[in-house]
C-alpha positions as CSV (number, residue, x, y, z in Angstrom):
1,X,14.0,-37.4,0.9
2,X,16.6,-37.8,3.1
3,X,19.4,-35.2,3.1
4,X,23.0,-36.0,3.9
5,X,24.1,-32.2,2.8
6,X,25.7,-33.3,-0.4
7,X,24.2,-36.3,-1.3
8,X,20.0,-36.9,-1.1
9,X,18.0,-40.3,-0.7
10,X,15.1,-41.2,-1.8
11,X,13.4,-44.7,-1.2
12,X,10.2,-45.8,-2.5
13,X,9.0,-48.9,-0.7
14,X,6.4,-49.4,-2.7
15,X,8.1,-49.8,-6.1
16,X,11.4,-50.8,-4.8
17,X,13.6,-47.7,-6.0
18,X,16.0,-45.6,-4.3
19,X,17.4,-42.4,-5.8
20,X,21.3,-40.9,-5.1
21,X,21.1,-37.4,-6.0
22,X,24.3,-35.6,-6.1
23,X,23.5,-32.5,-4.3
24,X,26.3,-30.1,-4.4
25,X,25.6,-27.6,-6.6
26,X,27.6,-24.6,-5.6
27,X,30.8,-27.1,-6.4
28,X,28.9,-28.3,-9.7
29,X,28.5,-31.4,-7.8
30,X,32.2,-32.0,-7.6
31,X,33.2,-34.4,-4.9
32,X,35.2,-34.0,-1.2
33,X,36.6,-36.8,0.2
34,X,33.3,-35.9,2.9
35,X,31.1,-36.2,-0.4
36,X,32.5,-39.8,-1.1
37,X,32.1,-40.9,2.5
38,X,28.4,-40.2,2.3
39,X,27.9,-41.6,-1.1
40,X,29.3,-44.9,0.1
41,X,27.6,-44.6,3.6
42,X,24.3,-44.7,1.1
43,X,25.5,-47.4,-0.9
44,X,25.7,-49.6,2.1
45,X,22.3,-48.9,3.8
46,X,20.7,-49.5,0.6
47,X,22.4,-52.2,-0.3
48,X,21.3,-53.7,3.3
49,X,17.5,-52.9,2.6
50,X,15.2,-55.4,1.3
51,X,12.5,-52.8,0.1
52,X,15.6,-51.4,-2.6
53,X,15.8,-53.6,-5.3
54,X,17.4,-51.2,-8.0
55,X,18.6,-47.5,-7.9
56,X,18.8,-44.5,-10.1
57,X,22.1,-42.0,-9.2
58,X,21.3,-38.7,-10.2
59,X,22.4,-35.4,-10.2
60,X,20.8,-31.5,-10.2
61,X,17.4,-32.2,-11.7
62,X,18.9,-29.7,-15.0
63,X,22.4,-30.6,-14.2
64,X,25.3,-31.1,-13.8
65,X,25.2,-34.9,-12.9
66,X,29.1,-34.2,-11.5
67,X,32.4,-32.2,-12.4
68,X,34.7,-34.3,-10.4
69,X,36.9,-34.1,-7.9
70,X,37.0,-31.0,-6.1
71,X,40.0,-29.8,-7.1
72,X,41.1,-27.2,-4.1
73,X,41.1,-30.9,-2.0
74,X,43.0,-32.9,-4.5
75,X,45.7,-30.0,-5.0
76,X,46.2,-30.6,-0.9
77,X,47.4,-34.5,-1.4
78,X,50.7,-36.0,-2.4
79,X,51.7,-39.4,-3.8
80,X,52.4,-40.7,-0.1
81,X,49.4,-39.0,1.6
82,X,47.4,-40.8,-1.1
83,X,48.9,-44.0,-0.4
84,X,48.4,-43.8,2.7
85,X,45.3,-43.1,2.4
86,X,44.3,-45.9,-0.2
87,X,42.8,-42.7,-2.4
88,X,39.5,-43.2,-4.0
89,X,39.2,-47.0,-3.4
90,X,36.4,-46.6,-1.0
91,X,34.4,-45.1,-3.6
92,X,35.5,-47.2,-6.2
93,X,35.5,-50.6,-3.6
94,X,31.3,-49.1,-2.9
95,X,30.2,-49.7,-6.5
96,X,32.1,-53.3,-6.9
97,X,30.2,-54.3,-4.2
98,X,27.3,-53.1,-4.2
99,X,24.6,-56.1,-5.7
100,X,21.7,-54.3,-7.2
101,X,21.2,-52.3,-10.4
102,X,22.5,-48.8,-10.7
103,X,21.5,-46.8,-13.5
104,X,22.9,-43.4,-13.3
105,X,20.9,-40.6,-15.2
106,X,23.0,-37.6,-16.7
107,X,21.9,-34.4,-17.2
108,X,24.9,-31.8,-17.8
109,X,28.2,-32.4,-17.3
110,X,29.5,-35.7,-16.3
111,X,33.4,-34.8,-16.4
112,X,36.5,-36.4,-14.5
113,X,35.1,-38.2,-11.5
114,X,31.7,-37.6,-12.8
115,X,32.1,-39.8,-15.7
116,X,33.5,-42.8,-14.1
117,X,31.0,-42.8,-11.3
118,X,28.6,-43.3,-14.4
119,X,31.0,-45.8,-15.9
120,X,30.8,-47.8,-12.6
121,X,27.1,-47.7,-12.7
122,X,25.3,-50.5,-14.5
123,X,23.2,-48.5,-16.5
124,X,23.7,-45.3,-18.2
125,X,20.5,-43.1,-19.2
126,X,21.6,-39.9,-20.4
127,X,20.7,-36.3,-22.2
128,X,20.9,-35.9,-25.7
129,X,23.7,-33.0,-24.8
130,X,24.8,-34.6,-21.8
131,X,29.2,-33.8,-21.5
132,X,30.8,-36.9,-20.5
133,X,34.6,-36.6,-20.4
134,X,38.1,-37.3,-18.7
135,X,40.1,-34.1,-18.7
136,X,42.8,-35.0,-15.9
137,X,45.4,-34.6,-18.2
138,X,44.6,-30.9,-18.7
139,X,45.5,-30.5,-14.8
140,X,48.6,-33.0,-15.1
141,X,46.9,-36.2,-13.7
142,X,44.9,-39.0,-14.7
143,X,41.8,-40.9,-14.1
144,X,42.2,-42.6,-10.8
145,X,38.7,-44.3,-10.3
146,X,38.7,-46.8,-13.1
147,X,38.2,-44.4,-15.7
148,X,41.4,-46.1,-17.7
149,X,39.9,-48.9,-17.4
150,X,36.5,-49.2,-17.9
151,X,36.7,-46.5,-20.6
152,X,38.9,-49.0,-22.8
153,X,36.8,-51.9,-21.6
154,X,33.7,-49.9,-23.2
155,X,35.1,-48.3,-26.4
156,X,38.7,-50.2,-27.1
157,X,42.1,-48.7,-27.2
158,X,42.2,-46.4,-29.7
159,X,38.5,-44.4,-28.7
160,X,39.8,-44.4,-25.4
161,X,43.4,-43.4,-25.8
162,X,42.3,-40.7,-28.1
163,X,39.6,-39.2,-25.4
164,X,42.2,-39.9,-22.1
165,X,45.6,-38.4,-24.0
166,X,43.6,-35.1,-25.2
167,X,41.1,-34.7,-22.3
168,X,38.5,-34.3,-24.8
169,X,34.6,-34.9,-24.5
170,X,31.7,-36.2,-26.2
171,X,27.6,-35.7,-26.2
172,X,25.2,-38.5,-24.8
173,X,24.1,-38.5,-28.4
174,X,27.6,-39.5,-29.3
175,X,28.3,-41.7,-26.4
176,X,25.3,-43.8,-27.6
177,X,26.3,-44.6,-30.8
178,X,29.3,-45.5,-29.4
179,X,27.5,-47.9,-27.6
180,X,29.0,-46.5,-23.8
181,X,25.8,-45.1,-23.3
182,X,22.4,-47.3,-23.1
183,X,19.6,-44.5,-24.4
184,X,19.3,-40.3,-24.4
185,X,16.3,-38.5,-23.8
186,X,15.5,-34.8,-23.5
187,X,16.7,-33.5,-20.5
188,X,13.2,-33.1,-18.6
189,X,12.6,-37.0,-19.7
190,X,15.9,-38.1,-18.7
191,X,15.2,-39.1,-14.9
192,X,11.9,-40.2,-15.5
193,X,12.7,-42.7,-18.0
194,X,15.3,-43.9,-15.7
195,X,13.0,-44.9,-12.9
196,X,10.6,-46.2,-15.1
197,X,13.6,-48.9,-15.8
198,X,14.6,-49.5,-12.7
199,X,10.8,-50.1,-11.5
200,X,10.6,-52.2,-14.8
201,X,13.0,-54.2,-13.4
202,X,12.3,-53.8,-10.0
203,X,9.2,-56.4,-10.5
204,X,11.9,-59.2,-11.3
205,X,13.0,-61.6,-9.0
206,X,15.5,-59.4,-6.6
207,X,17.4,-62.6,-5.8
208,X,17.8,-63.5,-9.4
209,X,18.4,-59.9,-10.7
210,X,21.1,-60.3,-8.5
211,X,22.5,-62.9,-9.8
212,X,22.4,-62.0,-13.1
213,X,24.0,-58.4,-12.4
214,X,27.2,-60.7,-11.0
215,X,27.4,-63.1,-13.8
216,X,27.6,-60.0,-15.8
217,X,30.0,-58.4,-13.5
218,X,32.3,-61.3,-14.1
219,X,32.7,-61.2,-17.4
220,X,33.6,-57.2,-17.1
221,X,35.8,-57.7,-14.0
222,X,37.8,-60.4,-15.2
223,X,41.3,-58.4,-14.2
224,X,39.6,-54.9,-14.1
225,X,40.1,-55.0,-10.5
226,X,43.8,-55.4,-10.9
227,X,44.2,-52.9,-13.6
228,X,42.2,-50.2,-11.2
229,X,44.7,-51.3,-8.8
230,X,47.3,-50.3,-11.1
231,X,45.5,-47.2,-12.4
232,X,45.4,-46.2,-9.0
233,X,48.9,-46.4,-8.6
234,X,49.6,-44.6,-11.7
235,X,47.3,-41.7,-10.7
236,X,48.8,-41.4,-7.3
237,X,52.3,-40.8,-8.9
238,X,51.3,-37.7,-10.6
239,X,51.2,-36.5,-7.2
240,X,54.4,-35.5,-6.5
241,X,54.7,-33.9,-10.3
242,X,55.2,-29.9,-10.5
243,X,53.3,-30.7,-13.4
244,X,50.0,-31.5,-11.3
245,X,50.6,-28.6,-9.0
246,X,51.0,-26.4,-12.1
247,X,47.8,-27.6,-14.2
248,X,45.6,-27.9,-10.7
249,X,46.9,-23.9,-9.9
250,X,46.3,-22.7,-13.8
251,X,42.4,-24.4,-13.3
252,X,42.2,-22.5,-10.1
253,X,43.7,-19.1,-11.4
254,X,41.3,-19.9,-14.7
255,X,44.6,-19.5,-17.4
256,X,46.8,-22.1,-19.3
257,X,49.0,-24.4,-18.3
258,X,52.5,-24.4,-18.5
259,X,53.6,-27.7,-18.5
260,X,57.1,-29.1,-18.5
261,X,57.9,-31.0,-21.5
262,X,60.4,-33.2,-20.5
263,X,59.5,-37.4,-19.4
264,X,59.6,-36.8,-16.0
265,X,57.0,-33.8,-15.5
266,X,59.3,-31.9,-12.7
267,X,59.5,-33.5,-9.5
268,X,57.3,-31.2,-7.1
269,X,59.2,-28.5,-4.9
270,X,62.4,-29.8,-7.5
């Protein structure tokens, strides 16, 4: 196992399979902008090695698979800075390119950023009482890394509208009848029957497993790129809203928000 502080490899030559564990678990797993840069460092080198020909993305071996953001580092940025900075599309630019089969295994909470790095994976193998959610809104934002998007692909309009407007959550167990969600397991069975897929279909042709993940890709991507780009610049907006300062501050100071009820959500520092 190869440790990167917050994010662990693992790669098994002999069967083909990597595994990304999440490995922040004093932050529930919640992701820095130094978390992201590792997690897409990984995604490259594996992506690069022959011997990897699918992967499992995990989290703490009981949970959580990943709270989100960090939300001390995302207070810190404004609509510019994030511009500027092209916020989040490394991470989310990582996963569209990235060739071979990622099936994410969820154990605990996957909330926020958590749940759309299992939405980008191919894959999702979860625990019966597994917490998927986007609760941005609570905190005066919204999903910035295709969360929008990929949730409405997955479930429609209304399912999706319903979950981002309230910041409410669901089970695995729900989440799979749903259909977002591919199988649930215990929790102690959840990992394991995730690499038991990806060695199942790590002894398929790599070059056509490949292709067959992009063919797939197409039909899910035709204009999800440009509605992550616009998503993106949606989420970046809220920067600058008193709003986002006041329901980041509330989450930190563990009380209510007290947002403004007007359109324009208070211009920050107005």
């Amino acid at each position: 196992m190869e440790s990167l502080q917050d994010v662990q490899l693992s790669v098994d030559d002999a069967t083909g399979i990597a595994i990304i564990r999440l490995d922040r678990p004093a932050k529930r797993n919640a992701f820095s902008q130094f978390m992201i840069d590792q997690l897409v460092s990984v995604l490259s080198h594996i992506d690069d090695l022959d011997s990897v020909r699918a992967v499992v993305l995990a989290g703490g071996s009981d949970g959580p698979f990943c709270a989100g953001m960090d939300i001390k580092e995302l207070a810190q940025l404004t609509t510019t800075e994030a511009h500027q900075r092209l916020f989040l599309k490394d991470l989310s630019d990582a996963f569209a390119q990235f060739s071979k089969p990622i099936i994410a295994a969820v154990i605990g909470a996957a909330l926020g950023g958590g749940f759309e790095l299992a939405l980008a994976a191919d894959i999702i193998y979860a625990a019966h009482d597994a917490r998927f959610g986007l609760p941005e809104i609570n905190i005066g934002t919204i999903p910035g890394a295709g969360g929008t998007q990929r949730l409405t692909k997955a479930l429609g309009k209304h399912k999706a509208m319903e979950f981002i407007l309230t910041g409410g959550s669901a089970t695995g167990q729900e989440f799979e009848r749903l259909g977002l969600v591919n199988r649930v397991f215990p929790r102690r069975d959840v990992e394991s029957e995730a690499i038991k897929l990806a060695q199942r279909i790590a002894t398929r042709s790599a070059a056509v497993v490949k292709l067959a993940k992009s063919a797939v890709l197409t039909a899910e991507n035709s204009h999800l790129a440009a509605g992550i780009s616009a998503e993106r610049s949606l989420y970046y907006a809220t920067f600058d809203l008193e709003d986002f300062r006041e329901g980041q501050a509330a989450f930190l100071d563990k009380r209510d928000p007290k947002f403004n009820r007007t359109l324009t959500g208070g211009l920050a520092g107005s």
